[in-house]
C-alpha positions in Angstrom: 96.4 -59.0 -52.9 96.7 -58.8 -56.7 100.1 -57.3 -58.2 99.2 -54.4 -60.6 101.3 -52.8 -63.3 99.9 -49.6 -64.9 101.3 -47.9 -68.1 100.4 -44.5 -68.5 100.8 -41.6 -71.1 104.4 -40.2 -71.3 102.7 -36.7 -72.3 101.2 -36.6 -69.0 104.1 -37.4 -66.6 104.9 -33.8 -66.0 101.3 -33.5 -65.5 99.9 -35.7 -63.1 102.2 -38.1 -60.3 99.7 -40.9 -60.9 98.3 -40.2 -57.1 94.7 -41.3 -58.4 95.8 -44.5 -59.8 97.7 -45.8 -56.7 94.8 -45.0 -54.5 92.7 -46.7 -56.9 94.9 -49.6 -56.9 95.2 -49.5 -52.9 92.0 -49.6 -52.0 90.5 -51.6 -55.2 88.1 -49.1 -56.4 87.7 -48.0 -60.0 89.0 -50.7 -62.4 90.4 -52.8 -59.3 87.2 -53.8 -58.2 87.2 -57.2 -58.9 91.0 -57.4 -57.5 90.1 -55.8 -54.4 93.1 -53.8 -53.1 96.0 -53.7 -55.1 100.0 -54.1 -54.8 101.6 -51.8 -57.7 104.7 -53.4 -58.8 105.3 -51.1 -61.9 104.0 -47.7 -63.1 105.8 -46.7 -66.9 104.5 -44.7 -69.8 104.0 -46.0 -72.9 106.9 -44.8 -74.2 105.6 -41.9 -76.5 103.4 -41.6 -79.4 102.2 -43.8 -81.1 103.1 -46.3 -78.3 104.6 -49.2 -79.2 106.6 -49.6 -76.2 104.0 -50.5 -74.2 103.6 -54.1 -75.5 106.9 -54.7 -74.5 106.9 -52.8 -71.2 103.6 -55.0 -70.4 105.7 -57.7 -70.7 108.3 -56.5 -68.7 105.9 -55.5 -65.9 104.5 -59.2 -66.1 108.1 -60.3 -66.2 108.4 -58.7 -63.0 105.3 -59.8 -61.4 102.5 -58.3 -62.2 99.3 -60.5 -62.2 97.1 -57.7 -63.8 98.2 -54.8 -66.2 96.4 -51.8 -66.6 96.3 -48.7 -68.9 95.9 -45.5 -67.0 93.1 -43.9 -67.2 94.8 -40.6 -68.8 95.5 -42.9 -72.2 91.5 -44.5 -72.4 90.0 -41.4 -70.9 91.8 -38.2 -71.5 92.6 -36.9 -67.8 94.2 -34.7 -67.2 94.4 -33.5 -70.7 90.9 -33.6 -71.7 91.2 -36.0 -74.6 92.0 -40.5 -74.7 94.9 -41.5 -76.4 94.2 -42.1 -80.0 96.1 -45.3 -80.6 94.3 -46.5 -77.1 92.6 -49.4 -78.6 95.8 -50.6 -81.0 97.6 -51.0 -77.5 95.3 -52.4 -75.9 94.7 -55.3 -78.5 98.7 -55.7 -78.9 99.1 -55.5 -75.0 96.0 -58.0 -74.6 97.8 -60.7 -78.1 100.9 -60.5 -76.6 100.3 -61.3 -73.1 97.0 -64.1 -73.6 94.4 -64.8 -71.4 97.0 -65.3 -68.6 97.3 -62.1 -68.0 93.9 -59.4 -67.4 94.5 -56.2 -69.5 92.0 -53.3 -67.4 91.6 -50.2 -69.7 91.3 -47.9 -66.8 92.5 -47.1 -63.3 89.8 -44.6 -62.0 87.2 -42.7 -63.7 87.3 -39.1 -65.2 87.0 -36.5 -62.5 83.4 -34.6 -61.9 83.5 -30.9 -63.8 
């Protein structure tokens, strides 16, 4: 069973309790497909706009043994606010140099809810 870490949006905590990404993760659907089901050892936010901490809090999560980190999918798709993060990518590159190829960097947990 893979170990997981997922960073989320801060602006969303008071939003959403993350109950989509660790069924995702549990069951290995969504981005965890090719994991299968999924341990989560860490779920942070990003720290706040424009998120910079979340290079460093990758690195804690891998620190604390996460074999796969994952951006939520309310920074690269917008729930439950309706719009993606807009430094999603710049994370996502910084997360991806500063950990290597050691380390998978998903851009998603689950997709976008059905309107």
């Amino acid at each position: 069973m893979a170990k997981v870490g997922i960073i989320r949006c801060r602006q969303t905590e008071d939003l959403c309790g993350g109950t989509s990404d660790f069924a995702f993760a549990a069951k290995g659907k969504g981005a965890f497909e090719p994991f299968g089901a999924c341990e989560v050892v860490g779920f942070v936010s990003c720290g706040g706009c424009p998120g910079k901490r979340a290079v460093a809090r990758a690195q804690m999560l891998k620190d604390r043994g996460a074999e796969v980190v994952v951006l939520a999918s309310c920074i690269t798709l917008g729930t439950p606010l309706g719009f993606p993060c807009p430094h999603k990518d710049l994370m996502l590159a910084a997360i991806r140099r500063k950990l290597g190829d050691a380390v998978p960097v998903l851009d998603y947990t689950h997709p976008a809810p059905k309107k």
